[in-house]
C-alpha positions in Angstrom: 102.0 63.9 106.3 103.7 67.1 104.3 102.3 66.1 101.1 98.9 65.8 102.6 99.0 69.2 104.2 100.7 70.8 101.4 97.7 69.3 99.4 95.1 70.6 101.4 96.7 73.9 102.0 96.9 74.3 97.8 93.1 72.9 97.0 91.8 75.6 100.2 93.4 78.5 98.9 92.6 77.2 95.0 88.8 76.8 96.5 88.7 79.7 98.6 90.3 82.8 96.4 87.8 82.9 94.1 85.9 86.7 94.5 82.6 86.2 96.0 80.1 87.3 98.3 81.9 86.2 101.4 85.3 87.5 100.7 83.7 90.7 98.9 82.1 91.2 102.3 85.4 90.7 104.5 87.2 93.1 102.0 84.4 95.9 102.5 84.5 95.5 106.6 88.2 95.3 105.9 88.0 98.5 104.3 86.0 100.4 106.3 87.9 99.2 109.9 84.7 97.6 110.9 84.2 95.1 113.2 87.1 93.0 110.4 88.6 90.7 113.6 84.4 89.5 114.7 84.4 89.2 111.0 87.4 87.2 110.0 86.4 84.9 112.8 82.9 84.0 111.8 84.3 83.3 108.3 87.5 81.3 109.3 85.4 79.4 112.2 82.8 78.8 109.5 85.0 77.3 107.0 87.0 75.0 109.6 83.7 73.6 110.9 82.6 72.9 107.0 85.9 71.4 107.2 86.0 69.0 109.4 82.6 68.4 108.8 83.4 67.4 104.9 86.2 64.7 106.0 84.3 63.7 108.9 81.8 62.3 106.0 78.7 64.9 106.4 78.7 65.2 102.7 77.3 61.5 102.0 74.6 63.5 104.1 74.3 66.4 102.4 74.4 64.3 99.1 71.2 62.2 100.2 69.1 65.1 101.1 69.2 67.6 98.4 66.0 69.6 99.4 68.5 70.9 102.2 70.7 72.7 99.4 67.2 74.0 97.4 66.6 75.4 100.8 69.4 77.0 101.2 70.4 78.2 97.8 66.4 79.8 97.9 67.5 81.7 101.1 70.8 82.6 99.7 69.1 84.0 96.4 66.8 86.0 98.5 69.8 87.1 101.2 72.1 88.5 98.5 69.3 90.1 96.2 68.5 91.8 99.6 72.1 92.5 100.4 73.2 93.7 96.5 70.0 96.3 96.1 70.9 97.6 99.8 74.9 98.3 98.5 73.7 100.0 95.3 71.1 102.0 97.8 74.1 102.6 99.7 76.2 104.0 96.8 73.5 106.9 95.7 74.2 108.7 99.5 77.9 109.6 99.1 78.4 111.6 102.2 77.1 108.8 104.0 79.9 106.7 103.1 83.5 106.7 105.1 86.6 104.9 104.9 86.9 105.4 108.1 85.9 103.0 111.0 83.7 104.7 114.2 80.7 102.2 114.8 78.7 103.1 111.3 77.7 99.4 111.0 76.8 97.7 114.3 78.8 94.7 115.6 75.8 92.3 115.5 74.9 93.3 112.0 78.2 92.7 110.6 78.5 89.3 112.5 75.1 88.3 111.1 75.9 89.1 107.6 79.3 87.4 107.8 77.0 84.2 109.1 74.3 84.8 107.0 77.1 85.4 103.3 79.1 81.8 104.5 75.6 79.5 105.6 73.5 80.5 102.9 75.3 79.9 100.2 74.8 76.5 98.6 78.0 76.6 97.0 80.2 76.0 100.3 78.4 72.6 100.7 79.3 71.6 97.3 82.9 72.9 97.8 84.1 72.8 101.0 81.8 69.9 102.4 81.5 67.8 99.2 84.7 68.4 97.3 87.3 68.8 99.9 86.2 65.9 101.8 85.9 63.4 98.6 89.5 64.7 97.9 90.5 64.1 101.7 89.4 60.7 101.8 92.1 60.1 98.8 94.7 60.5 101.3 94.0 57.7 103.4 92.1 57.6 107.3 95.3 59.6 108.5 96.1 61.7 105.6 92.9 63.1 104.9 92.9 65.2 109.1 96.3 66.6 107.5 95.1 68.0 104.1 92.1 69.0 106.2 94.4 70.8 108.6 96.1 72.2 105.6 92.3 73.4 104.5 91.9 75.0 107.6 95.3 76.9 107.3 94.5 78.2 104.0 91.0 79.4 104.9 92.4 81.0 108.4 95.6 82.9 106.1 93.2 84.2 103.5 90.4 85.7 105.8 92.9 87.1 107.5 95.1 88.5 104.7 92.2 89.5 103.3 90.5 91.7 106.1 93.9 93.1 107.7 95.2 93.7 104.1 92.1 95.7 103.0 92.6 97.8 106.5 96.0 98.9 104.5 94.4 100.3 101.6 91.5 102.2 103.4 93.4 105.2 102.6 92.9 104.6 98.9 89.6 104.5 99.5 89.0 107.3 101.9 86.7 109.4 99.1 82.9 109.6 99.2 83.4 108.9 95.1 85.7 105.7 96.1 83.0 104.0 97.9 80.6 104.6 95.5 82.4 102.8 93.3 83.0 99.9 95.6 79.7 99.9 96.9 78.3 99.8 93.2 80.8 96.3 92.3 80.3 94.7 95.3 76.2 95.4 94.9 77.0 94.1 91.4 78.9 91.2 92.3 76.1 89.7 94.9 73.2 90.0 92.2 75.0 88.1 89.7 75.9 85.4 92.3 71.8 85.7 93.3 71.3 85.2 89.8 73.2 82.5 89.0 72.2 80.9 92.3 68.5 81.0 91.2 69.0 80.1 87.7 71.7 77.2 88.8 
């Protein structure tokens, strides 16, 4: 039982830190005090559904029907292409940017981005559905709900370290010139994933 959860909290976090356009999302909001609980909850809620869903066996699904992934990684590419010009647009109007929270983004935009950056990314199919569940099932029928509880743990400590941690550095960050610069990498950092996305 501890081995399995220890092995499913290690493979989540291994999985999961990588920087990409969810958790450079989560770190912005977390930055800017916005809306980062609404946020952290989509993500984690997200991820423990993809979960479950991966030890439950969905991925045998999503294996046999891999126009559903095309799909997706097609609305992904577009999504992020969409979401990395509008940060470097962002960037160019510096005394529109703040480090401090006060309503700037609205609370259904950030929830449908948070939505939009987890589900539309082909990649959390192949991880978290595909790999975490074929490495689940190698802990046996009980087993694998423990390393998937450990999954679920990891995911739920890193969103949350991850938003609430960023809302410690917003001071850091509380220059026009700052966000610029963040605005700029994370901009950066979603075209390269739409690129590899389209090219991959």
């Amino acid at each position: 039982m501890i081995d399995s959860l220890g092995a499913g909290l290690v493979t989540g976090l291994s999985l999961i830190v990588a920087i990409g356009a969810q958790n450079a999302y989560v770190l912005r909001q977390g930055l800017a005090r916005e809306h980062v609980f609404v946020v952290v909850l989509i993500c984690t809620l997200s991820d423990v559904v993809l979960i479950v869903a991966g030890v439950a066996g969905i991925g045998t699904i999503v294996e046999e029907a891999p126009w559903a992934l095309t799909l997706v990684r097609w609305l992904g590419v577009a999504f992020l292409g969409w979401y990395g010009v509008s940060s470097l647009l962002r960037a160019r109007r510096a005394e529109s940017l703040r480090a401090e929270g006060g309503g700037a983004t609205r609370l259904r935009s950030a929830a449908l981005r948070a939505t939009a950056l987890t589900w539309l990314n082909p990649h959390v199919y192949l991880d978290t559905v595909l790999l975490l569940g074929s490495i689940a099932n190698h802990e046996g029928p009980t087993g694998r709900w423990w390393f998937a509880i450990g999954a679920c743990v990891a995911s739920t400590l890193w969103f949350a370290g991850l938003g609430y941690g960023a809302r410690l550095a917003h001071r850091t960050l509380a220059s026009p010139r700052a966000w610029q610069v963040l605005d700029v990498l994370i901009g950066l950092v979603m075209l390269v994933i739409a690129v590899r996305l389209a090219l991959g």
